[in-house]
N, C-alpha and C positions, 0 to 999 in steps of 0.2 A: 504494500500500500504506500503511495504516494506522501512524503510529508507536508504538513501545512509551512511548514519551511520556504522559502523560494530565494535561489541564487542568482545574482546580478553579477554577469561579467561586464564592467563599466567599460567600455572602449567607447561609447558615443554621447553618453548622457539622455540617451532615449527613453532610459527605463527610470532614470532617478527623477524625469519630470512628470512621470505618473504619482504625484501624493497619494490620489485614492489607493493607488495598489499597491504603496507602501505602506499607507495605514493601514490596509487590512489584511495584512500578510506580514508572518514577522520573517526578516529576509536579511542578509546578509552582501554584501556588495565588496566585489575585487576592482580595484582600481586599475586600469587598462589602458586609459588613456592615451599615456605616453607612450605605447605601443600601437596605438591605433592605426597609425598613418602606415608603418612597418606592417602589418598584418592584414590590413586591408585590400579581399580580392585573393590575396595569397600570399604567403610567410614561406621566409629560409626556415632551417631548421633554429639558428638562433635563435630568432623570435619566438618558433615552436617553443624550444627549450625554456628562455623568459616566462613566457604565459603559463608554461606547466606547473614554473615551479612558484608562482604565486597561488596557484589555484590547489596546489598541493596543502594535502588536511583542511580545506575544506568540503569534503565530499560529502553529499549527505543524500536523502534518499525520497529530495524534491525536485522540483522545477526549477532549471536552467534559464534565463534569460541571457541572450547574447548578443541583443540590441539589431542590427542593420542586416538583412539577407546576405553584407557583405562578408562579414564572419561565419557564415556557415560554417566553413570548412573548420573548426573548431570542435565540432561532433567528433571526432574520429580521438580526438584528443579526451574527451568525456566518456568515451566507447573504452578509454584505457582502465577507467576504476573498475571495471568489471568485467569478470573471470570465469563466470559461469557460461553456459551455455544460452545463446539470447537471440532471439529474430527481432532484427531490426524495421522497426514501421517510419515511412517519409514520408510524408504531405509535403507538397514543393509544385510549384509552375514550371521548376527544370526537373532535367531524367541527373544533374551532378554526378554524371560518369564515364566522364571523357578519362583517355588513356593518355594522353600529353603531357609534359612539363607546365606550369609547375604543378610536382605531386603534394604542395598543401596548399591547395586552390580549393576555389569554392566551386568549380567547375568540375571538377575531378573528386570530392571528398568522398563520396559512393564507393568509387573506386579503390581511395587508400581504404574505408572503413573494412571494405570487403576483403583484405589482408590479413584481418584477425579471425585466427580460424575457431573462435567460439561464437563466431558469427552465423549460427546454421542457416537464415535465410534474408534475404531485405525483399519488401513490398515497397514499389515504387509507387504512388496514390496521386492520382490530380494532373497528371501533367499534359501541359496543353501548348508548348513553346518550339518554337522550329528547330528546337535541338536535335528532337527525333526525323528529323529531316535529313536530305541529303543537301551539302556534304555535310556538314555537322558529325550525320551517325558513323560516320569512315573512322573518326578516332574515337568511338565510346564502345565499355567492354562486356561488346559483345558476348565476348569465353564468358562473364558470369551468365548468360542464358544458362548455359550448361546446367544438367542435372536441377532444375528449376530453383535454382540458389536465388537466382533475381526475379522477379515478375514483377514488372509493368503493367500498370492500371491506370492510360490516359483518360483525364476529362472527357476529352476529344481531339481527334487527331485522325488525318488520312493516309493512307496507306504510304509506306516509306520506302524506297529502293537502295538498295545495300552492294556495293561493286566490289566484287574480288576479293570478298570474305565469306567467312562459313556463318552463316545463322541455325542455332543449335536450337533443338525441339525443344519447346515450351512452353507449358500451361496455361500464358497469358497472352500467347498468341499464336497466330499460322504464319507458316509460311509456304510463299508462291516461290519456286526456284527456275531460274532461267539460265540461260547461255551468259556465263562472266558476270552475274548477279540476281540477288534476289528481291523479292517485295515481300515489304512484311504489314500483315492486318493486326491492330492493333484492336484489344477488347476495350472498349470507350465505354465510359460509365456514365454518359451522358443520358442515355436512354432504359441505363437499369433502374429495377427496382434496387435501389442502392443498400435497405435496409440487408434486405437479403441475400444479395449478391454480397456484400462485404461480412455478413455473420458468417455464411459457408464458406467462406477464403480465410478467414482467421482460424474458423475452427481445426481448418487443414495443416496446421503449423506444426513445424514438428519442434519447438520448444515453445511453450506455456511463458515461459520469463520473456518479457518485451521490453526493447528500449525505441521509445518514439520519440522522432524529431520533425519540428511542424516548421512550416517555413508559410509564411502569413500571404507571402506572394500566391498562394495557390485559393487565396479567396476573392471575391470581389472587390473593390473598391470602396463601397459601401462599407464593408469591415476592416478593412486594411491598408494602409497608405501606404506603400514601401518604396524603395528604390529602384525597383523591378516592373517590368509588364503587370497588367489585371489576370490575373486569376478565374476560376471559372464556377467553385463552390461558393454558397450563400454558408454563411456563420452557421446557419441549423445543420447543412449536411454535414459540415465539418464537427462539428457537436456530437450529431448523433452517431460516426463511427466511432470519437472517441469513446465516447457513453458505454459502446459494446463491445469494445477494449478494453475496457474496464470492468466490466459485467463479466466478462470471459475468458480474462488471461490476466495474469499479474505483471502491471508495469514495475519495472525498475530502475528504469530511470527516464527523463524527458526533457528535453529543449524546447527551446522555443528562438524563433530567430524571424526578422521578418518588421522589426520599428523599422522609422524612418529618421536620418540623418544624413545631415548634408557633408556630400563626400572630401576626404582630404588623403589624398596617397602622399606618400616620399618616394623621391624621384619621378625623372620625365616620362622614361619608359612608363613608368606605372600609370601615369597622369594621364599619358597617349592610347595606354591599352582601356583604361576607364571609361575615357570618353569613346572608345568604340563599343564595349561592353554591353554601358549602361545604355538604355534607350533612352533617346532623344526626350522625351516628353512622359512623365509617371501621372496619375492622377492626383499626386501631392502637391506639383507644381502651382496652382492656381490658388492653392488652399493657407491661410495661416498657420504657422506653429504650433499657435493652441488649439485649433481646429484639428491638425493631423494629430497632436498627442492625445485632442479627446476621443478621437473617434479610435486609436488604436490603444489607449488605456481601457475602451470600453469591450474590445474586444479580448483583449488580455482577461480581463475580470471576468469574461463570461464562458473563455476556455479553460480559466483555474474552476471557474465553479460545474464545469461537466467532469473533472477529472478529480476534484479533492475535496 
């Protein structure tokens, strides 16, 4: 069971401007900051090493906040307290499984977490972003299809063409194979009965112990303002798989990633690759500070209260 505890990794100041859900959450906060610029989008190992070892002893057995969708890749580092055997659950607007440098990107993080072999499965949940496109899909790893360690469960999305790689059978989806590549049909949960399509995929898990990580990009607008594309879940669907994640397997640990703040990398390169990254225009843009912190403090308070 989840603690009423809740952990702040401070790299933006996104979460310490929620009063409400400091006052009603007693929670604990790592100062990060001055690492932020360094870790943003993706970290050396250095940086890795810095952030562990402040976050080291305080590990406890709540909710992670990690401020901006740009720290994702921070999960894999949080994936380290725990030892047991555990299926990883991802809510996210990207598939974060690309095979390329850098290996602690936010881009890639799927991919390092799936290195740890007490990792028996990840559910990829929500995703709706031209990742899964061509060419995008040329560098993301494929090999986890294999032995159904991975499965994908887009929002929505059209069938994708894959050149001069193997797509390996799996549960969550078909594949069309042709001369020098394949198409792959993606099962969109756009049109499922989501209650029950998502109870009979959990139940299927072959470890009980879960660790969930939620990336807020995978909601609408309406509940989310981030630094990323709109999303495609209303706050209720995203509620209600938690709910039965809860009812039907024991979380043990959970993230949360997904506020919004305004970006600042170290170095050019980083600053160049950002501005391609990030999309041109988010729905934050239009909106005040205190407007985006209320409407994603309000969101926050209503995924703590489906989970703890």
């Amino acid at each position: 069971m989840l603690s009423q505890s809740i952990r702040i990794l401070d790299f933006d100041a996104s979460l310490t401007q929620q009063q409400n859900l400091l006052h009603k959450y007693p929670h604990q906060i790592i100062s990060l900051q001055d690492l932020a610029p360094q870790a943003r989008l993706w970290m050396n190992r250095h940086t890795r090493d810095a952030i562990a070892g402040r976050i080291r002893g305080t590990v406890g057995q709540g909710v992670t906040f990690l401020g901006s969708g740009d720290f994702h890749h921070l999960t894999p580092l949080l994936l380290d307290e725990f030892r047991e055997p555990v299926t990883l659950i991802v809510f996210d607007f990207h598939p974060d499984w690309d095979t390329l440098p850098p290996r602690f990107g936010c881009g890639s993080w799927v991919t390092e977490a799936l290195k740890r072999k007490n990792i028996l499965k990840c559910l990829l949940i929500g995703i709706a972003s031209d990742d899964l496109s061509c060419p995008w899909i040329q560098s993301a790893n494929l090999d986890a299809l294999g032995n159904d360690r991975l499965e994908i469960y887009p929002y929505c999305h059209s069938p994708s063409l894959v050149f001069l790689r193997s797509v390996p059978r799996n549960l969550s989806l078909k594949v069309k194979r042709g001369f020098l590549y394949s198409r792959i049909y993606w099962e969109e949960l756009k049109a499922k009965d989501l209650k029950d399509f998502f109870l009979r995929t959990i139940r299927q898990l072959p470890a009980k112990n879960v660790y969930v990580s939620i990336d807020k990009d995978c909601l609408k607008n309406a509940y989310a303002l981030t630094n990323w594309e709109e999303g495609k879940f209303t706050l209720d669907e995203l509620s209600l798989m938690l709910k039965l994640i809860k009812e039907n397997l024991d979380i043990v640990g959970l993230d949360i990633t997904g506020d919004y703040s305004k970006i600042s990398v170290s170095g050019r390169l980083k600053g160049i690759l950002s501005r391609l990254d990030h999309p041109k225009e988010t729905g934050a843009d239009k909106l005040s500070a205190e407007e985006i912190t209320r409407i994603n403090e309000s969101t926050n308070l209503k995924l703590l209260e489906a989970l703890i």
